[in-house]
N, C-alpha and C positions, 0 to 999 in steps of 0.2 A: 448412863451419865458419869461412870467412873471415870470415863478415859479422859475429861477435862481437867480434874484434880491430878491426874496421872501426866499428864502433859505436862502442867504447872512444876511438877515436884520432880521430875527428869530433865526440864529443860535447867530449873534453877538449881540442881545439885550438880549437873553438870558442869556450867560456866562457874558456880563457886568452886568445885572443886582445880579447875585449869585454876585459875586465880590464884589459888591455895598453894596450887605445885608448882606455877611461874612464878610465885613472889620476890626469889630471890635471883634471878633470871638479868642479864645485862637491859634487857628492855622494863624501862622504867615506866609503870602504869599508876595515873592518878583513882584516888582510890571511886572518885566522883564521875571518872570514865567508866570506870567497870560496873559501878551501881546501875549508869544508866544501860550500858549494855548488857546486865546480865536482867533488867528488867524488860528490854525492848524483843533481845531473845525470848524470855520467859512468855511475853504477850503474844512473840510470833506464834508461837508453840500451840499456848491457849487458842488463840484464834483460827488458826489452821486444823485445829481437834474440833473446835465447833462447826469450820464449816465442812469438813469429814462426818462429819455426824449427821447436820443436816442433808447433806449430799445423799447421805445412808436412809435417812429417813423418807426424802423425796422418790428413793428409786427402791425402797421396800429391801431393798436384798444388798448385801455387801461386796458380794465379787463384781457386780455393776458398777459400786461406788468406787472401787479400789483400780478398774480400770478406768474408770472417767477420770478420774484423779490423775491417778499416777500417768496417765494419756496429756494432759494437760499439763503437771509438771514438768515431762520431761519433753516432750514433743510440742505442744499448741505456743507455750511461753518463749521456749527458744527461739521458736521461727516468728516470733511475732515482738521479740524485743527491741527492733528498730521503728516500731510503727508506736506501741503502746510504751513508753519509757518508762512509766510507773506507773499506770493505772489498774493495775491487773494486782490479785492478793496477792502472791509472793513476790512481785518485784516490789512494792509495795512495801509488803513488810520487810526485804530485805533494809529497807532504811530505818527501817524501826529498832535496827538493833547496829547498825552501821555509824559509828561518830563522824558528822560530819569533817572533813579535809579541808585546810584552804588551799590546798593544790590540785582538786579534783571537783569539778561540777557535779554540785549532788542536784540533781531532778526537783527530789523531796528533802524536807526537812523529818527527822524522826515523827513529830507529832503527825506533818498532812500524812506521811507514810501509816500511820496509827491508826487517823481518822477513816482513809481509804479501806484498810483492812477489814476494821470493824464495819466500814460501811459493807465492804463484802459478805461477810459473815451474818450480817442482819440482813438481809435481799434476801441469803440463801435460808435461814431462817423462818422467814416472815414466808417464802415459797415454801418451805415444807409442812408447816403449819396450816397452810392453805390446801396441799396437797393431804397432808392427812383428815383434816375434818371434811374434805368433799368424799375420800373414801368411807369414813363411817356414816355421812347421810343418807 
């Protein structure tokens, strides 16, 4: 369960530090945009570590989880981004960290984008928990 706190603390030293070194930069960033994006990053982060974990736990072994994963990010999402526009964990969470535009139709707002996530993350979850106690009965 380290890798959750390790998510948390790589995603937000990250985006503080871009912050840090852009400050003085011609692009002018409110300080109340980047809170919220460097927490929406942060939660993506967290939440994509938990449902990697669960994923992990559901199929016992990690090279499994690492191509279902990684099969699904890069392959299932792409090819199915005109059907499911935000319902899926990472298009999802990309609005979680994404400020809305008023020149650009956002799907989601950061929050359903949030809600969506974590609903993902608790499904997969609430199945791995289900899968581990039927293996030890």
């Amino acid at each position: 369960m380290i890798t959750i706190p390790a998510a948390f603390i790589t995603a937000a030293s990250g985006v503080l530090y871009a912050f840090i070194m852009l400050g003085d930069t011609a692009l002018m960033t409110e300080i109340g945009t980047v809170i919220q994006t460097l927490a929406g990053a942060t939660g993506y982060l967290t939440l994509t570590a938990l449902l990697s974990a669960a994923v992990g736990a559901i199929l016992r072994r990690t090279t499994p989880a690492v191509v279902v994963l990684l099969g699904y990010y890069f392959i299932v999402s792409p090819l199915s981004r005109d059907w499911l526009r935000g319902y899926l964990p990472d298009k999802a969470g990309y609005y979680m960290y994404t400020p809305p535009s008023p020149d650009a139709i956002n799907v989601l707002t950061p929050m359903q984008g949030t809600g969506i996530t974590i609903a993902w993350a608790l499904i997969f979850i609430a199945a791995a928990v289900v899968v581990y106690r039927r293996r030890d009965a």
